[in-house]
C-alpha positions in Angstrom: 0.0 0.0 0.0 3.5 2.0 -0.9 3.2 5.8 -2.3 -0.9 6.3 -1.9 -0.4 10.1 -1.1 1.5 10.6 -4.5 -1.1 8.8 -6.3 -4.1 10.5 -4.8 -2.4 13.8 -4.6 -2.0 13.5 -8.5 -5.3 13.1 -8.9 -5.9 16.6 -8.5 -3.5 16.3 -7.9 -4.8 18.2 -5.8 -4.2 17.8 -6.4 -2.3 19.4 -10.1 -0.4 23.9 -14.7 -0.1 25.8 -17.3 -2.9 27.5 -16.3 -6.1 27.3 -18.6 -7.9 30.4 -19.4 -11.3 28.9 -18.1 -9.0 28.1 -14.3 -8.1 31.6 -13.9 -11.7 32.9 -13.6 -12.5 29.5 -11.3 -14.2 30.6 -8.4 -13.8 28.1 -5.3 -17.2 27.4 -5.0 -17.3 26.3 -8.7 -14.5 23.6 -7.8 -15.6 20.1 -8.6 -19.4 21.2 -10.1 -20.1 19.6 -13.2 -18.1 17.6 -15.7 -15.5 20.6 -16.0 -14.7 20.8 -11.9 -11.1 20.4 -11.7 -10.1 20.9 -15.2 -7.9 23.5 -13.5 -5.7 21.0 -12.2 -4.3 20.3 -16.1 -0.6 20.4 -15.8 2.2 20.2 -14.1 2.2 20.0 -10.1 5.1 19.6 -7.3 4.4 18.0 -4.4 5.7 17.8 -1.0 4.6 15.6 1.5 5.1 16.5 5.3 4.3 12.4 6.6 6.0 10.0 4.4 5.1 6.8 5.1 5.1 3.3 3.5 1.1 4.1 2.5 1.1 7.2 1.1 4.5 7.7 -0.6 7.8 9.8 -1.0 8.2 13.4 0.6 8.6 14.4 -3.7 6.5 13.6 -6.1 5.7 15.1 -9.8 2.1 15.1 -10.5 0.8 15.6 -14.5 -3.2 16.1 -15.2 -4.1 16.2 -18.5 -7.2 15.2 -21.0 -7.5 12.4 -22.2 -9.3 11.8 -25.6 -12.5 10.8 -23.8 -12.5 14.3 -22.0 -11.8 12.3 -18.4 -8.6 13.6 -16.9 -5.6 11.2 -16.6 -2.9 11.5 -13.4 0.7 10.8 -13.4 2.4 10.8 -10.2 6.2 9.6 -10.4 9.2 9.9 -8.0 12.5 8.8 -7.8 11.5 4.5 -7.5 7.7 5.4 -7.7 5.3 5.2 -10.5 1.1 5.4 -10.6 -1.4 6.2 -12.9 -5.4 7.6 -12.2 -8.2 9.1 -13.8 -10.3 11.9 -12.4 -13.7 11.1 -13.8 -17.4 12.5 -13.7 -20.1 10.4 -13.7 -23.2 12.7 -15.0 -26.4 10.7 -14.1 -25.0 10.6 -10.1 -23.3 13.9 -10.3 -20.3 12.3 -9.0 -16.1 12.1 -9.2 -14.4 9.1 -9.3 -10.5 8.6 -9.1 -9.6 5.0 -9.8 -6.0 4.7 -9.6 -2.9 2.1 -10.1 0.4 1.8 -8.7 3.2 0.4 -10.4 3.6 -2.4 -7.5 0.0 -3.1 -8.4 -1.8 -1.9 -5.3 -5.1 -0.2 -6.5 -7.9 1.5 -5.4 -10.6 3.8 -6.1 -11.8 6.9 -3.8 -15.4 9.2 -4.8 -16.8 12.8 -3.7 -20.1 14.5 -4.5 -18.5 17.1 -2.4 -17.9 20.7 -4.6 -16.2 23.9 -3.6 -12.8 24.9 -2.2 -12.6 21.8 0.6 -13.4 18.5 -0.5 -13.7 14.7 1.1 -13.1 11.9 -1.5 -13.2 8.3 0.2 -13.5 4.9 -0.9 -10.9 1.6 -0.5 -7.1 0.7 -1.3 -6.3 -2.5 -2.0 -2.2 -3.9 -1.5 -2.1 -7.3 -3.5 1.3 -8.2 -2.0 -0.4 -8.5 1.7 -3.6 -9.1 0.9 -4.9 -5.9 2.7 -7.6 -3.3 1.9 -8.3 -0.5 4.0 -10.7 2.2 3.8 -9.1 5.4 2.7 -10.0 9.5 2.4 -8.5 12.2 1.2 -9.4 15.8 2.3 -8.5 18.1 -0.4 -7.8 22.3 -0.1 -7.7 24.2 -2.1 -5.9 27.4 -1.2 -5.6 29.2 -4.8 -5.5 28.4 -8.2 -1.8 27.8 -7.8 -1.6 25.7 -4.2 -3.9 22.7 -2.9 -3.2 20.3 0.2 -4.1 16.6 0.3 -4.8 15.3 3.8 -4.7 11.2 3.1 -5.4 9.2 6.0 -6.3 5.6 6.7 -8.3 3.6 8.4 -6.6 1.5 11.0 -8.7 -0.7 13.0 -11.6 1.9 13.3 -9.1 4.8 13.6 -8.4 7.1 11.1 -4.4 7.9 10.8 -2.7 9.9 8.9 -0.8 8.7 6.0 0.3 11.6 4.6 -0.1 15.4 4.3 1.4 17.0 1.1 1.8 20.4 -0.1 1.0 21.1 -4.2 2.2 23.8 -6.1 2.3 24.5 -9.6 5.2 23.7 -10.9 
């Protein structure tokens, strides 16, 4: 369950930018509403995260958001020995985000919201193939300006909810 943080924080990784015209006039409460919500992550985001750990991933990671050709967003987190791919996606008829994601080690997982504006919960599970173990996961995303966004990722650990890691984006 190596590097979650990087992976999650890609995903918007907040988390995540040449900045698009249509992001600089992004108010926060327009954040996540509608199929268009974080298209102001697209491009390039630095990451650094406060509580390494084992789950959640490197202290630096690279983050890169951008279209795909089906209009979802795609997520690239790498690091020196770390490698995962997401999607950011919107699901219209529910009105809500879904980030599946992939780690190079093949842990996997998949994490939701409904949640719009400038502070956001995403939660679902994470799944580590080599032990066997899935936990139940969330990630509390802020986001401070169009330029800066924090990704609280924490676990939980026999019905406790620890922190995993705490990162820092920036546009890089």
């Amino acid at each position: 369950m190596r590097y979650r943080l990087a992976l999650l924080a890609a995903a918007f990784t907040v988390v995540l930018l040449a900045i698009p015209p249509s992001a600089t006039s992004m108010t926060p409460a327009a954040i996540g509403v509608g199929p268009n919500g974080y298209d102001f992550l697209i491009g390039t985001w630095s990451c650094r995260n406060s509580t390494p750990s084992t789950m959640e991933g490197p202290s630096k990671t690279t983050v890169t958001i951008a279209r795909t050709a089906g209009g979802t967003l795609s997520v690239h987190v790498s690091a020196a020995n770390f490698d995962a791919m997401g999607y950011i996606v919107y699901a219209f008829e529910t009105k809500t985000w879904w980030n599946p994601s992939m780690l190079a080690d093949g842990g996997y997982g998949t994490e939701s919201s409904r949640q719009t504006g400038r502070k956001t919960m995403w939660t679902g599970s994470f799944t580590d193939p080599p032990s066997g173990k899935t936990v139940q996961v969330r990630d509390t995303y802020t986001f401070l300006n169009a330029t800066t966004y924090t990704d609280l990722y924490q676990a939980d650990v026999n019905g406790t909810w620890k922190v995993e890691g705490n990162s820092t984006c920036r546009r890089a």
